[in-house]
C-alpha positions in Angstrom: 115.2 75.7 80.0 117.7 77.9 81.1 119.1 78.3 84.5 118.4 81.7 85.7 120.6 83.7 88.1 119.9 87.2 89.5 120.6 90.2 91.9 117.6 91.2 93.6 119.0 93.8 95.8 121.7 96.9 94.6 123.5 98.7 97.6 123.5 102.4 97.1 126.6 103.3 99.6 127.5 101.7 103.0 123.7 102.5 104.5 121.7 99.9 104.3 118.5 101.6 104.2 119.8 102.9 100.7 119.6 99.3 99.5 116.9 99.3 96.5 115.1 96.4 94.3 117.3 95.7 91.7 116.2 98.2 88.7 113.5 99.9 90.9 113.6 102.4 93.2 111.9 100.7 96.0 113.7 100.5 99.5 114.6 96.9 100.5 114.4 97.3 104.1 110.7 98.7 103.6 109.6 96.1 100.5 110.9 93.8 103.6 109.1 95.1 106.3 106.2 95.1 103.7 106.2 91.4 103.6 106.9 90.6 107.2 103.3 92.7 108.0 101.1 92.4 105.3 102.0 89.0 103.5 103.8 88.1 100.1 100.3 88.6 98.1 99.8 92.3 99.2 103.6 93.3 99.0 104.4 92.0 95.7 101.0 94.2 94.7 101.7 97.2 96.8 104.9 97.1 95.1 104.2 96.2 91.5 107.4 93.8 92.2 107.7 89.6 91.5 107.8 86.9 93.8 111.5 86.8 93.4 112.2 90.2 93.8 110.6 90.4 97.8 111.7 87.1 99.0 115.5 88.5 97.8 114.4 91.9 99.5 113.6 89.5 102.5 117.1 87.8 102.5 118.9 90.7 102.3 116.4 91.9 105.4 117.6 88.8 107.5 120.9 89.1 106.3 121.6 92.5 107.5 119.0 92.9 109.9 121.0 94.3 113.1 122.8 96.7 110.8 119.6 97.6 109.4 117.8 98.3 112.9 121.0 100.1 114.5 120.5 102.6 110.7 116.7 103.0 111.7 117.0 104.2 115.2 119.7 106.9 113.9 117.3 107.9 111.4 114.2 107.8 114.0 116.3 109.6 116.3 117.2 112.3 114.1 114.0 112.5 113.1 112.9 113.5 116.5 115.6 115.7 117.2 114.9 117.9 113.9 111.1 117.7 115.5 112.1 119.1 118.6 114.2 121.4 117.8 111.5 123.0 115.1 109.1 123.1 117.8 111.3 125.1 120.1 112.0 127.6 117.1 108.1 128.1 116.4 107.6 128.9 119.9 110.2 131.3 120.0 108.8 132.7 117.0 105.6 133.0 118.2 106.8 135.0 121.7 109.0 137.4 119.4 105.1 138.2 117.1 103.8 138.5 120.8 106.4 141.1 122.0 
């Protein structure tokens, strides 16, 4: 038998919610979060991915979780910002069809 040694997770540039399953396209930091929630059984399904493949999605999760959180709540707060600011240029879209 031969001794078997793999990547499990590809960085795609310095953020770290880029990071994908090696030769997929799924998100680390989510396939993570899948298995932290839901269990190993239901991720590796939900995923179509192996055993392998989560728990080195998992290590790369521990790994480079404060760099990973800090990335999130950039994202989440851009997220609401881009929300905000849509709202406000509905409304004022709205009172200009009112006028």
């Amino acid at each position: 038998m031969e001794v078997k040694i793999e990547q499990y997770v590809e960085l795609r540039g310095e953020n770290p919610l880029r990071a994908v399953i090696s030769r997929t396209e799924s998100n680390a930091h989510l396939v993570a979060s899948a298995a932290l929630i839901n269990g190993m059984d239901a991720t590796v399904v939900q995923y179509n991915l192996s055993e392998a493949q989560v728990y080195g999605a998992l290590a790369f999760y521990h790994e480079n979780r404060d760099l990973i959180e800090k990335y999130r709540h950039e994202a989440d707060k851009n997220i609401r910002k881009i929300g905000i600011d849509a709202k406000e240029h509905l409304e004022e879209i709205r009172k200009r069809k009112q006028s």
